[in-house]
Residue frames relative to the residue before (quaternion, step in Angstrom):
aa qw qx qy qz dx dy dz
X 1.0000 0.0000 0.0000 0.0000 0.00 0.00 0.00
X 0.4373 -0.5338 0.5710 0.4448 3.92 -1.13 0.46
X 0.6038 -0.3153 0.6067 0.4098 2.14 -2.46 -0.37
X 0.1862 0.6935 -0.6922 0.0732 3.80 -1.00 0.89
X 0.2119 -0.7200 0.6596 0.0407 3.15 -1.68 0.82
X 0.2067 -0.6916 0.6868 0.0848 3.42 -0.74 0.94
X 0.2949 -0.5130 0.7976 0.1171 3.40 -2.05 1.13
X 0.1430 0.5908 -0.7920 -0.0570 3.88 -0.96 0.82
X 0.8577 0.0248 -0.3764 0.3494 2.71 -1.95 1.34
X 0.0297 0.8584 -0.5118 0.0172 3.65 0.75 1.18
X 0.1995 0.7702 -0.5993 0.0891 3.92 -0.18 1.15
X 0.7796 -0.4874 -0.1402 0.3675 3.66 -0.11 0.34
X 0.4620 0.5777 -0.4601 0.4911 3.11 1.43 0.38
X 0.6313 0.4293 -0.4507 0.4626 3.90 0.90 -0.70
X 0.4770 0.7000 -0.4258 0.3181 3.73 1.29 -0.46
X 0.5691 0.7872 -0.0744 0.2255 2.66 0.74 -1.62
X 0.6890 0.4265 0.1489 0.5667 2.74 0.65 -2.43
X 0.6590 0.4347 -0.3573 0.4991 3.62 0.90 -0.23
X 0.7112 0.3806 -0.3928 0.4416 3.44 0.65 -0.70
X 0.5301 0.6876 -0.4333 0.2418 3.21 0.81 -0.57
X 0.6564 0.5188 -0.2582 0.4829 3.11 0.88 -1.78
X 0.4758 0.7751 -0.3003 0.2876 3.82 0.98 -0.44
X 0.6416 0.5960 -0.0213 0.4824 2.31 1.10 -2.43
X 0.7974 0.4016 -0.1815 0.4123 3.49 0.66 -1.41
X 0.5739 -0.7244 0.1388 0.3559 3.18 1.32 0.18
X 0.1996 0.7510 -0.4659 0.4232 3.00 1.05 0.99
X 0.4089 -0.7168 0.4603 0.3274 3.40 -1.14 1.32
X 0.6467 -0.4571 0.5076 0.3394 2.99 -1.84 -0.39
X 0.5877 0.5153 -0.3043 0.5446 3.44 1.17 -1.19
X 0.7541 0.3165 -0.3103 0.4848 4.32 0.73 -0.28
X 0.7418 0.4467 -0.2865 0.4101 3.44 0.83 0.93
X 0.4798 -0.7598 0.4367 -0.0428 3.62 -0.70 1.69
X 0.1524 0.8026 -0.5633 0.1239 3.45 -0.55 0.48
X 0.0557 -0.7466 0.6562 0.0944 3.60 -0.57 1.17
X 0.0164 0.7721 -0.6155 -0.1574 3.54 -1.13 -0.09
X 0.4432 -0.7152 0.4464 0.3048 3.95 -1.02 0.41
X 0.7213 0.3708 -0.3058 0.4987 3.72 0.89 0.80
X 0.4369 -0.6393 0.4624 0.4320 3.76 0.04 0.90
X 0.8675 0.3278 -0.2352 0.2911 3.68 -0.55 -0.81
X 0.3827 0.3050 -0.6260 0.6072 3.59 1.84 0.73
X 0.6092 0.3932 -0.6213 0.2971 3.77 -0.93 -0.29
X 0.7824 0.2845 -0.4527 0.3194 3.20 0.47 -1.28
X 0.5827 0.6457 -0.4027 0.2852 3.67 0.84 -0.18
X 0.6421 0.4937 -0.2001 0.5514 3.43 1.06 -0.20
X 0.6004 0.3226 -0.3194 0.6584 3.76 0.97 -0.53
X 0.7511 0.2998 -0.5150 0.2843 3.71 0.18 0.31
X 0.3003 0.7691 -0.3407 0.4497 3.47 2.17 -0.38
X 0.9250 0.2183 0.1125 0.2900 2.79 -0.03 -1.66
X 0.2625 -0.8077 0.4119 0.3302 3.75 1.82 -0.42
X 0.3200 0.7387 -0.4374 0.4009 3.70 1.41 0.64
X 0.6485 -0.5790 0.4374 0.2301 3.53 -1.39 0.62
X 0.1905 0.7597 -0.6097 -0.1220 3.53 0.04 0.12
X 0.0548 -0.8425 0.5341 -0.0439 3.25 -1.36 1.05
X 0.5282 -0.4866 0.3209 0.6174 4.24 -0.47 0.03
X 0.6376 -0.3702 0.4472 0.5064 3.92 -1.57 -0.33
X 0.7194 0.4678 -0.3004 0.4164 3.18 0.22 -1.37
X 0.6234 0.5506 -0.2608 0.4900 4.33 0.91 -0.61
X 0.5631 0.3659 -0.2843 0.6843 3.82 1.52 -0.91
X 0.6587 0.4318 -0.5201 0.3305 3.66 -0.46 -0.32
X 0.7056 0.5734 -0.1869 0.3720 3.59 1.00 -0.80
X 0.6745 0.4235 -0.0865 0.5985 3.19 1.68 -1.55
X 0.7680 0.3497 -0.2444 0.4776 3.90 0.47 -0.47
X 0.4173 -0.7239 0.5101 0.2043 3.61 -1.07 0.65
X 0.7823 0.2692 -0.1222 0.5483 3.11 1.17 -0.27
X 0.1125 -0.8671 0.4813 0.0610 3.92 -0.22 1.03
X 0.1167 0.8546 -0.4979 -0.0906 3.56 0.03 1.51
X 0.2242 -0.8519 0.4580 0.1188 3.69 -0.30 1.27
X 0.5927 -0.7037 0.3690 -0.1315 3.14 -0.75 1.50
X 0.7714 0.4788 -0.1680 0.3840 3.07 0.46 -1.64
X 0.7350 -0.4903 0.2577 0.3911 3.73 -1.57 0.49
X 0.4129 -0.6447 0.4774 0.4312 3.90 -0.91 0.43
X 0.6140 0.4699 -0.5235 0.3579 3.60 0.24 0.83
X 0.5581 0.5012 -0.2970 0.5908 3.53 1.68 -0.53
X 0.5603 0.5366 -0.5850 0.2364 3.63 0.16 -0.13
X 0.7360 0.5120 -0.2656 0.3544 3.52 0.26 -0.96
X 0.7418 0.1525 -0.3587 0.5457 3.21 1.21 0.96
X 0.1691 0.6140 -0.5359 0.5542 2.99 1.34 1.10
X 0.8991 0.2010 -0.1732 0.3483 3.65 -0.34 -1.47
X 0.4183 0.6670 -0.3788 0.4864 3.40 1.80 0.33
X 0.6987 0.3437 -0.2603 0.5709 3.40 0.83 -0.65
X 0.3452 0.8114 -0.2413 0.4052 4.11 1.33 -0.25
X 0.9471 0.3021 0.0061 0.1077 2.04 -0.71 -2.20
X 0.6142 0.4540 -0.2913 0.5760 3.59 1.31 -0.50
X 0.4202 0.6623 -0.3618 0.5039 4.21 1.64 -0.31
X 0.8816 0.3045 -0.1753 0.3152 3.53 -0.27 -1.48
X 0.4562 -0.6489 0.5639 0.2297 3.40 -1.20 1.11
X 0.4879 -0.7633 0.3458 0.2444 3.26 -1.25 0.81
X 0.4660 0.7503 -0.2556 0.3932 2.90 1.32 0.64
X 0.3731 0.7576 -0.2287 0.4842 3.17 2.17 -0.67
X 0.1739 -0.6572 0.7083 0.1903 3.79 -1.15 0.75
X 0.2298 -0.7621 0.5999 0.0807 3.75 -0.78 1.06
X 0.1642 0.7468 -0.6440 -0.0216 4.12 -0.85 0.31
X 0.3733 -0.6413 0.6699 0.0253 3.10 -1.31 1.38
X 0.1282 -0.8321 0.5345 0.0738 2.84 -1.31 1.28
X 0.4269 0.7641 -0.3237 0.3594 3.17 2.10 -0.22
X 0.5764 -0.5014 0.5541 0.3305 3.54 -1.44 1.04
X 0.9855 -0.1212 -0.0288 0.1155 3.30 -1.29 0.72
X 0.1362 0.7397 -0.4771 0.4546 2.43 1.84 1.42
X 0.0505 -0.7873 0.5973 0.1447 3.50 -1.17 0.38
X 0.7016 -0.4648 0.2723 0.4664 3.62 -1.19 0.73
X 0.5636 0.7409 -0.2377 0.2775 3.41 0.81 -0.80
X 0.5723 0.5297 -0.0782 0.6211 2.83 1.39 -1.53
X 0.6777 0.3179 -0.4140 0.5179 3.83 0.01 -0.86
X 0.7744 0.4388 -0.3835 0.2465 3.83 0.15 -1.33
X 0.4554 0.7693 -0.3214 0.3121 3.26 1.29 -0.56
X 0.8395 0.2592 0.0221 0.4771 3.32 1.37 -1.35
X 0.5848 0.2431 -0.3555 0.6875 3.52 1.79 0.62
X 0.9007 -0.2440 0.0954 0.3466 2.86 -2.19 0.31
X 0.3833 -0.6382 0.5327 0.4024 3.83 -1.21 0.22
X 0.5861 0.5545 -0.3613 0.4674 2.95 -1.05 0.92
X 0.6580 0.6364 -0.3516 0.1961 3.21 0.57 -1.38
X 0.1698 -0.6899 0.6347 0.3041 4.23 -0.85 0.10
X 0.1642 -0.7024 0.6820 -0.1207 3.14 -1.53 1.49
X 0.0965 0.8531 -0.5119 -0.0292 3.16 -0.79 0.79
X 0.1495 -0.8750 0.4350 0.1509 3.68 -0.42 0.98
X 0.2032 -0.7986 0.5666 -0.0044 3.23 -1.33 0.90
X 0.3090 -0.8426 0.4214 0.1303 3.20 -1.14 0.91
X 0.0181 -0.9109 0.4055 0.0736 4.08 0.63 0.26
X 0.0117 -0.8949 0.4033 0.1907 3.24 -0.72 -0.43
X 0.7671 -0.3470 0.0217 0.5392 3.69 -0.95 0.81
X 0.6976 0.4788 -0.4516 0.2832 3.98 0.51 -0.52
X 0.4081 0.6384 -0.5645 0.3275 3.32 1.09 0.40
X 0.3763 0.7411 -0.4278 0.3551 3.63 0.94 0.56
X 0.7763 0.3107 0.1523 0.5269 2.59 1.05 -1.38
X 0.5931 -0.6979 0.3012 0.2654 3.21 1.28 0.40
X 0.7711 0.3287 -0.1736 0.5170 3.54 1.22 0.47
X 0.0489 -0.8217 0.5260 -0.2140 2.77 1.67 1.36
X 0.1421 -0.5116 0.7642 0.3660 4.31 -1.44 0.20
X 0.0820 0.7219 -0.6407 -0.2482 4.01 -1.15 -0.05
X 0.3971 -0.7058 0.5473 0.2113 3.85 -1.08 0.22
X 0.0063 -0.8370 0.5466 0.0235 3.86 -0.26 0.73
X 0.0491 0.7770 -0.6204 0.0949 3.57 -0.66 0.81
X 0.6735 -0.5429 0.4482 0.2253 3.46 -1.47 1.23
X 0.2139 -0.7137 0.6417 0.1821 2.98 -1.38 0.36
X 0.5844 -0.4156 0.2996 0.6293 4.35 -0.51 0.44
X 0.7316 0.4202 -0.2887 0.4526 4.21 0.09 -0.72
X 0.7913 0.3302 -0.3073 0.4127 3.74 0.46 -0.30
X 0.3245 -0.7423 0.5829 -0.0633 2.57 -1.50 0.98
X 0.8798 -0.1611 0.1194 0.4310 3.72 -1.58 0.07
X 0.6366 0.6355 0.0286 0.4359 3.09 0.82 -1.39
X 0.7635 -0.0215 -0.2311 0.6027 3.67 0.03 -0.72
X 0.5297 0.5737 -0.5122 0.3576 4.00 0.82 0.54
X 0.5066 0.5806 -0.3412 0.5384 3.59 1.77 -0.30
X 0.7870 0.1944 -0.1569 0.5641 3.40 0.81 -0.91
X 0.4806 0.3031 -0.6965 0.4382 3.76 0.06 1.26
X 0.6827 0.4409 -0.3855 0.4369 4.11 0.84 -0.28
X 0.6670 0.4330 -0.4525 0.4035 3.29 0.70 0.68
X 0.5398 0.6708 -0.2786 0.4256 3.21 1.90 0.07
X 0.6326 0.5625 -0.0835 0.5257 2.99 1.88 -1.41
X 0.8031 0.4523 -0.2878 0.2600 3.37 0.78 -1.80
X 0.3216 0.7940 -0.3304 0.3961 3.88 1.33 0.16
X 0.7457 0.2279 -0.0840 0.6204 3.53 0.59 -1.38
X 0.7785 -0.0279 0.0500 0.6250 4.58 0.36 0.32
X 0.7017 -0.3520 0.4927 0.3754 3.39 -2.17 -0.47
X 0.0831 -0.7724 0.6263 0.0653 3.85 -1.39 0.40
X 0.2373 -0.7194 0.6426 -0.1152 3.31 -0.84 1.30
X 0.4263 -0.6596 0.5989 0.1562 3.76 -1.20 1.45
X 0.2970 0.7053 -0.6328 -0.1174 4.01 -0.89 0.08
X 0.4655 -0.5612 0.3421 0.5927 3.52 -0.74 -0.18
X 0.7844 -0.4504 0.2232 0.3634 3.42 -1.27 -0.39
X 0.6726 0.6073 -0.1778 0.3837 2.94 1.65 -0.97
X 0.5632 0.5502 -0.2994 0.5390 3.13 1.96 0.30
X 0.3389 0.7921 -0.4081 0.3020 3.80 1.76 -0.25
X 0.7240 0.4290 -0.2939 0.4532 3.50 0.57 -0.66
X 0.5979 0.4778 -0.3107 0.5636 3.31 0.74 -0.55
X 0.5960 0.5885 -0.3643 0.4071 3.72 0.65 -0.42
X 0.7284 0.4675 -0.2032 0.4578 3.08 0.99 -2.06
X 0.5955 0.4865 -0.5082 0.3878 3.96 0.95 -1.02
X 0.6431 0.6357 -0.2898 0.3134 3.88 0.74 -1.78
X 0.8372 0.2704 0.0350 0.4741 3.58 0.69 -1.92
X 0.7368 0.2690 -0.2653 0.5607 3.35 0.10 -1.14
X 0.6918 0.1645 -0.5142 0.4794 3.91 -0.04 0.19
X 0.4991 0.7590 -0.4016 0.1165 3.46 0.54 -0.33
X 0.4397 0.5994 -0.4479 0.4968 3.72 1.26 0.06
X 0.6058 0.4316 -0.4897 0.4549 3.70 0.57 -0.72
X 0.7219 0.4468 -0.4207 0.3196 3.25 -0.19 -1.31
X 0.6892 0.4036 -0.4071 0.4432 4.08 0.69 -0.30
X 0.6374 0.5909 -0.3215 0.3758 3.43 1.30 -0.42
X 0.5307 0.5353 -0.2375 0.6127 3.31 1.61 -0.86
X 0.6774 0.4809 -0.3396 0.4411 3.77 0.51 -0.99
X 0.5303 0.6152 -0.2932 0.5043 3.88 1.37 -1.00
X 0.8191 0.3821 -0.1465 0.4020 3.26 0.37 -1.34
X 0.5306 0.5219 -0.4395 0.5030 3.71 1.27 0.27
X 0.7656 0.4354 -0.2396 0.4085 3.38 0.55 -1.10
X 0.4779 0.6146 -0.3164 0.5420 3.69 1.70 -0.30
X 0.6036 0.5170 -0.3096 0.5220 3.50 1.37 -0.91
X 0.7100 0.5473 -0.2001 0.3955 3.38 0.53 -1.48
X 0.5910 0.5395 -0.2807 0.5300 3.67 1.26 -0.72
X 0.7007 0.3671 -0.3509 0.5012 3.40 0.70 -0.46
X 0.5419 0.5685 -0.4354 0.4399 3.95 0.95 -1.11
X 0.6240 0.5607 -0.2027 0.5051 3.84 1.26 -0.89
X 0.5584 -0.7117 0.2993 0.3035 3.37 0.98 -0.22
X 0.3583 0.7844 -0.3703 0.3452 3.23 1.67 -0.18
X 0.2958 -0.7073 0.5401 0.3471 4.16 -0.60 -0.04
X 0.8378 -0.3211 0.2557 0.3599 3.39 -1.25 0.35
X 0.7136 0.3887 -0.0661 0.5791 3.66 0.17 -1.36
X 0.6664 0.3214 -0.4060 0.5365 3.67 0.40 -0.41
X 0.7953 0.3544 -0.3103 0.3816 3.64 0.43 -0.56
X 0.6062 0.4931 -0.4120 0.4687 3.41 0.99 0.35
X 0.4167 0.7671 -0.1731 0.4560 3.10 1.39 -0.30
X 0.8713 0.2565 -0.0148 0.4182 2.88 0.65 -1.34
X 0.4515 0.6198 -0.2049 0.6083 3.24 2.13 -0.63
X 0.8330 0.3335 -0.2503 0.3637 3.39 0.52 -0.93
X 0.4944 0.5705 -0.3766 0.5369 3.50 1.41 -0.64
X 0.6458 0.5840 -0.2847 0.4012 3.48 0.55 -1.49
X 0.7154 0.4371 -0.1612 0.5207 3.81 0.69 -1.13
X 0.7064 0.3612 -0.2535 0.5535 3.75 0.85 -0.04
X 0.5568 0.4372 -0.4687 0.5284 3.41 1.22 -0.04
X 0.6198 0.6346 -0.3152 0.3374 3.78 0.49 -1.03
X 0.6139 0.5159 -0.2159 0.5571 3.61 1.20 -1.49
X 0.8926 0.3325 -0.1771 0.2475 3.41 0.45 -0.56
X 0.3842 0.5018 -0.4491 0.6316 2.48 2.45 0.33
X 0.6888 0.4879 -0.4204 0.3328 3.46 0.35 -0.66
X 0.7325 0.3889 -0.3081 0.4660 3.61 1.04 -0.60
X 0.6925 0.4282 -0.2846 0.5060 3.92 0.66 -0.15
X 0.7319 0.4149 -0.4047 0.3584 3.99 0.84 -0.65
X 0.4014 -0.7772 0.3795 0.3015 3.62 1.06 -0.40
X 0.4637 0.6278 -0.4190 0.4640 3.38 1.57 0.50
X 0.5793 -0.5735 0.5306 0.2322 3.21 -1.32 0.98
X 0.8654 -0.4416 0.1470 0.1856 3.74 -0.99 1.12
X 0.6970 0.5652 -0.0248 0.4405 2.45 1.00 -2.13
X 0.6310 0.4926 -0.2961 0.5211 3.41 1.00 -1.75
X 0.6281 0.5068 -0.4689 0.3589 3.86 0.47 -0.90
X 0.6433 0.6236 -0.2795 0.3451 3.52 0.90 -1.38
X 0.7647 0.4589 -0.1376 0.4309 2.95 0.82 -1.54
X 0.6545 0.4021 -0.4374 0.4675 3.82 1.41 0.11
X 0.5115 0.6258 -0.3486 0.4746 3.60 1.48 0.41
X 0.8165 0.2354 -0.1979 0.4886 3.65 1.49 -0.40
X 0.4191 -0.6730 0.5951 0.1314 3.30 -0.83 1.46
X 0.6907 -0.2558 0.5397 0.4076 3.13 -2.02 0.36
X 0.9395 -0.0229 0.2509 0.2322 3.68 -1.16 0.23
X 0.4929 0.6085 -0.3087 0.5399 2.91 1.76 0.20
X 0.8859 -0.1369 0.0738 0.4370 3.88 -1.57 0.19
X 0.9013 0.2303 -0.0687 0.3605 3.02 0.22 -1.69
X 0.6657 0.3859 -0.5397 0.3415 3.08 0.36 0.02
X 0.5248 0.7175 -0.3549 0.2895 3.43 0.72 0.33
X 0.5599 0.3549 -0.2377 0.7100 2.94 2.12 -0.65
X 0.3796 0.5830 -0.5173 0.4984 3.76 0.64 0.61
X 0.7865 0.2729 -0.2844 0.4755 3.22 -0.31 -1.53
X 0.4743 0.6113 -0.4929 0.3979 3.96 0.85 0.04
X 0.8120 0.4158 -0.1538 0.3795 2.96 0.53 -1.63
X 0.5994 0.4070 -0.4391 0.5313 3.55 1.52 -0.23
X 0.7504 0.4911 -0.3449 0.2770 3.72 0.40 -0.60
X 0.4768 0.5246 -0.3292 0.6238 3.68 1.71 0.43
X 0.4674 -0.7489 0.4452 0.1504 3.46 1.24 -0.22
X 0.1091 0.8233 -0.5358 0.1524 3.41 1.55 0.84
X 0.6291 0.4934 -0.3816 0.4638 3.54 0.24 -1.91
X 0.7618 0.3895 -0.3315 0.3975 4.17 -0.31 -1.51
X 0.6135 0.5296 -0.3726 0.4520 3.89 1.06 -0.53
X 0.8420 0.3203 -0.2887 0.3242 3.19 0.78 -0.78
X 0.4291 0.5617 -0.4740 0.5251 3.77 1.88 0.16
X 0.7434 0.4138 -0.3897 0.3526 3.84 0.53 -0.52
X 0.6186 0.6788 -0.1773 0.3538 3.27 1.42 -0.06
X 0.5605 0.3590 -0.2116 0.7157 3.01 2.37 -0.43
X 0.5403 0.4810 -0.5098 0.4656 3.53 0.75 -0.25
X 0.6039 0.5286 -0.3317 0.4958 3.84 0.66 -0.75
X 0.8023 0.2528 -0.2937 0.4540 3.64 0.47 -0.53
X 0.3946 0.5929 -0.5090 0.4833 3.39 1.49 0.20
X 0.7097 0.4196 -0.3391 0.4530 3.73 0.37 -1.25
X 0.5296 0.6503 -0.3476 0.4192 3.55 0.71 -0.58
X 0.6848 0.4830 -0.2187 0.4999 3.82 1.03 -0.67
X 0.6480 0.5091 -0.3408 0.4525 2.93 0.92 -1.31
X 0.6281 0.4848 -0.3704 0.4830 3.93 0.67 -1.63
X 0.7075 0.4584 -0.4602 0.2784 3.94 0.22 -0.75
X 0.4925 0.6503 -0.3785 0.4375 3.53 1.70 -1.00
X 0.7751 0.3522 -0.2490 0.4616 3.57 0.17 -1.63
X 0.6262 0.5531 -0.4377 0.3321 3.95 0.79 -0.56
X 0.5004 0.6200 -0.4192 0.4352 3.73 1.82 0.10
């Protein structure tokens, strides 16, 4: 049998993740795609010239099984699985606060699972994703969930027991820049600025920064701190932003989505 990978429950992150693997060259004829409405499969097998088949038909036909679907839909996902997949299969979870545990519990013993944590820029091809072992996996099927991942952004190993922290930091972490965008888009207008010019300028302004921050190798602070003069603009909106208590809002705000993972884990 190839190497095939099946997307079950491909909605737009399994999208996503399909073209990628595309992109990276990977055929069409070694890739699987279930979906839970006839006319996405059929929309995606004509996209994409990919197989679309039932869950219980991909578990059999694909060597890899990367599951997709919401963390409230899994548990009948691996119900309908779990008695299907050979134990020989490399399973990855893409679902928020699922834990390996959970999947191994309900397929073959033995089985290597690996879970991963991504977030919305895999749209766009600059996804961060986190990938952590399950007790059965090993070198190997962590090489091949990062070739599954490394297509659509950057991938990074932690253990699991860091996942939740991951998901509060990264995988929610686009809002918090999207929410942060959309204040200062607000504020440009309260300034007098018109729409379009202030998005404009927010958004250009917020993609330069990321890419200093990711290409100059200097540590934040130093960046910050060549943005604030003696007495000048910014630090004035600093001492704002510290005297509202932004920084302490935003650590209690990932600690909340941190707990938030944990309750979805135990709520399995």
């Amino acid at each position: 049998m190839s190497d095939t990978v099946a997307v079950l429950g491909a909605g737009k992150m399994g999208e996503a993740l399909l073209s990628g693997m595309l992109r990276a060259g990977r055929r069409p004829e070694d890739l699987v795609v279930t979906a839970r409405r006839a006319e996405r499969a059929d929309t995606l097998r004509e996209r994409y010239g990919v197989r679309t088949l039932t869950n219980v038909e991909a578990a059999t036909a694909a060597d890899t099984l990367l599951l997709t679907v919401k963390p409230q839909d899994m548990g009948v996902l691996l119900a309908e699985l779990g008695p299907h997949v050979p134990a020989d299969r490399l399973v990855i979870s893409a679902a928020a606060g699922t834990t390996t545990a959970f999947l191994e519990r309900r397929l073959a013993g033995g089985m290597p699972v690996v879970r991963v944590m991504s977030n919305t820029p895999v749209l766009v091809d600059e996804a961060m994703s986190a990938i952590s072992a399950g007790s059965h996996a090993g070198e190997e099927h962590l090489q091949r969930a990062e070739a599954v991942f490394a297509p659509v952004g950057r991938t990074i190993r932690v253990p699991e027991s860091q996942q939740d922290a991951v998901t509060a930091l990264s995988g929610s972490g686009p809002a918090y820049f999207f929410y942060l965008v959309e204040a200062m888009i607000d504020a440009g207008i309260l300034l007098g600025l018109p729409r379009t010019v202030a998005h404009e300028l927010v958004v250009q302004t917020a993609i330069g920064s990321a890419v200093m921050l990711r290409d100059s190798g200097e540590h934040p602070v130093t960046l910050r701190e060549a943005v604030t003069s003696p007495a000048g603009t910014t630090i004035n909106a600093i001492r704002e932003l510290e005297n509202h208590r932004v920084r302490a809002a935003f650590l209690s705000a990932l600690e909340a989505a941190r707990d938030r993972g944990r309750e979805l884990a135990g709520e399995e």
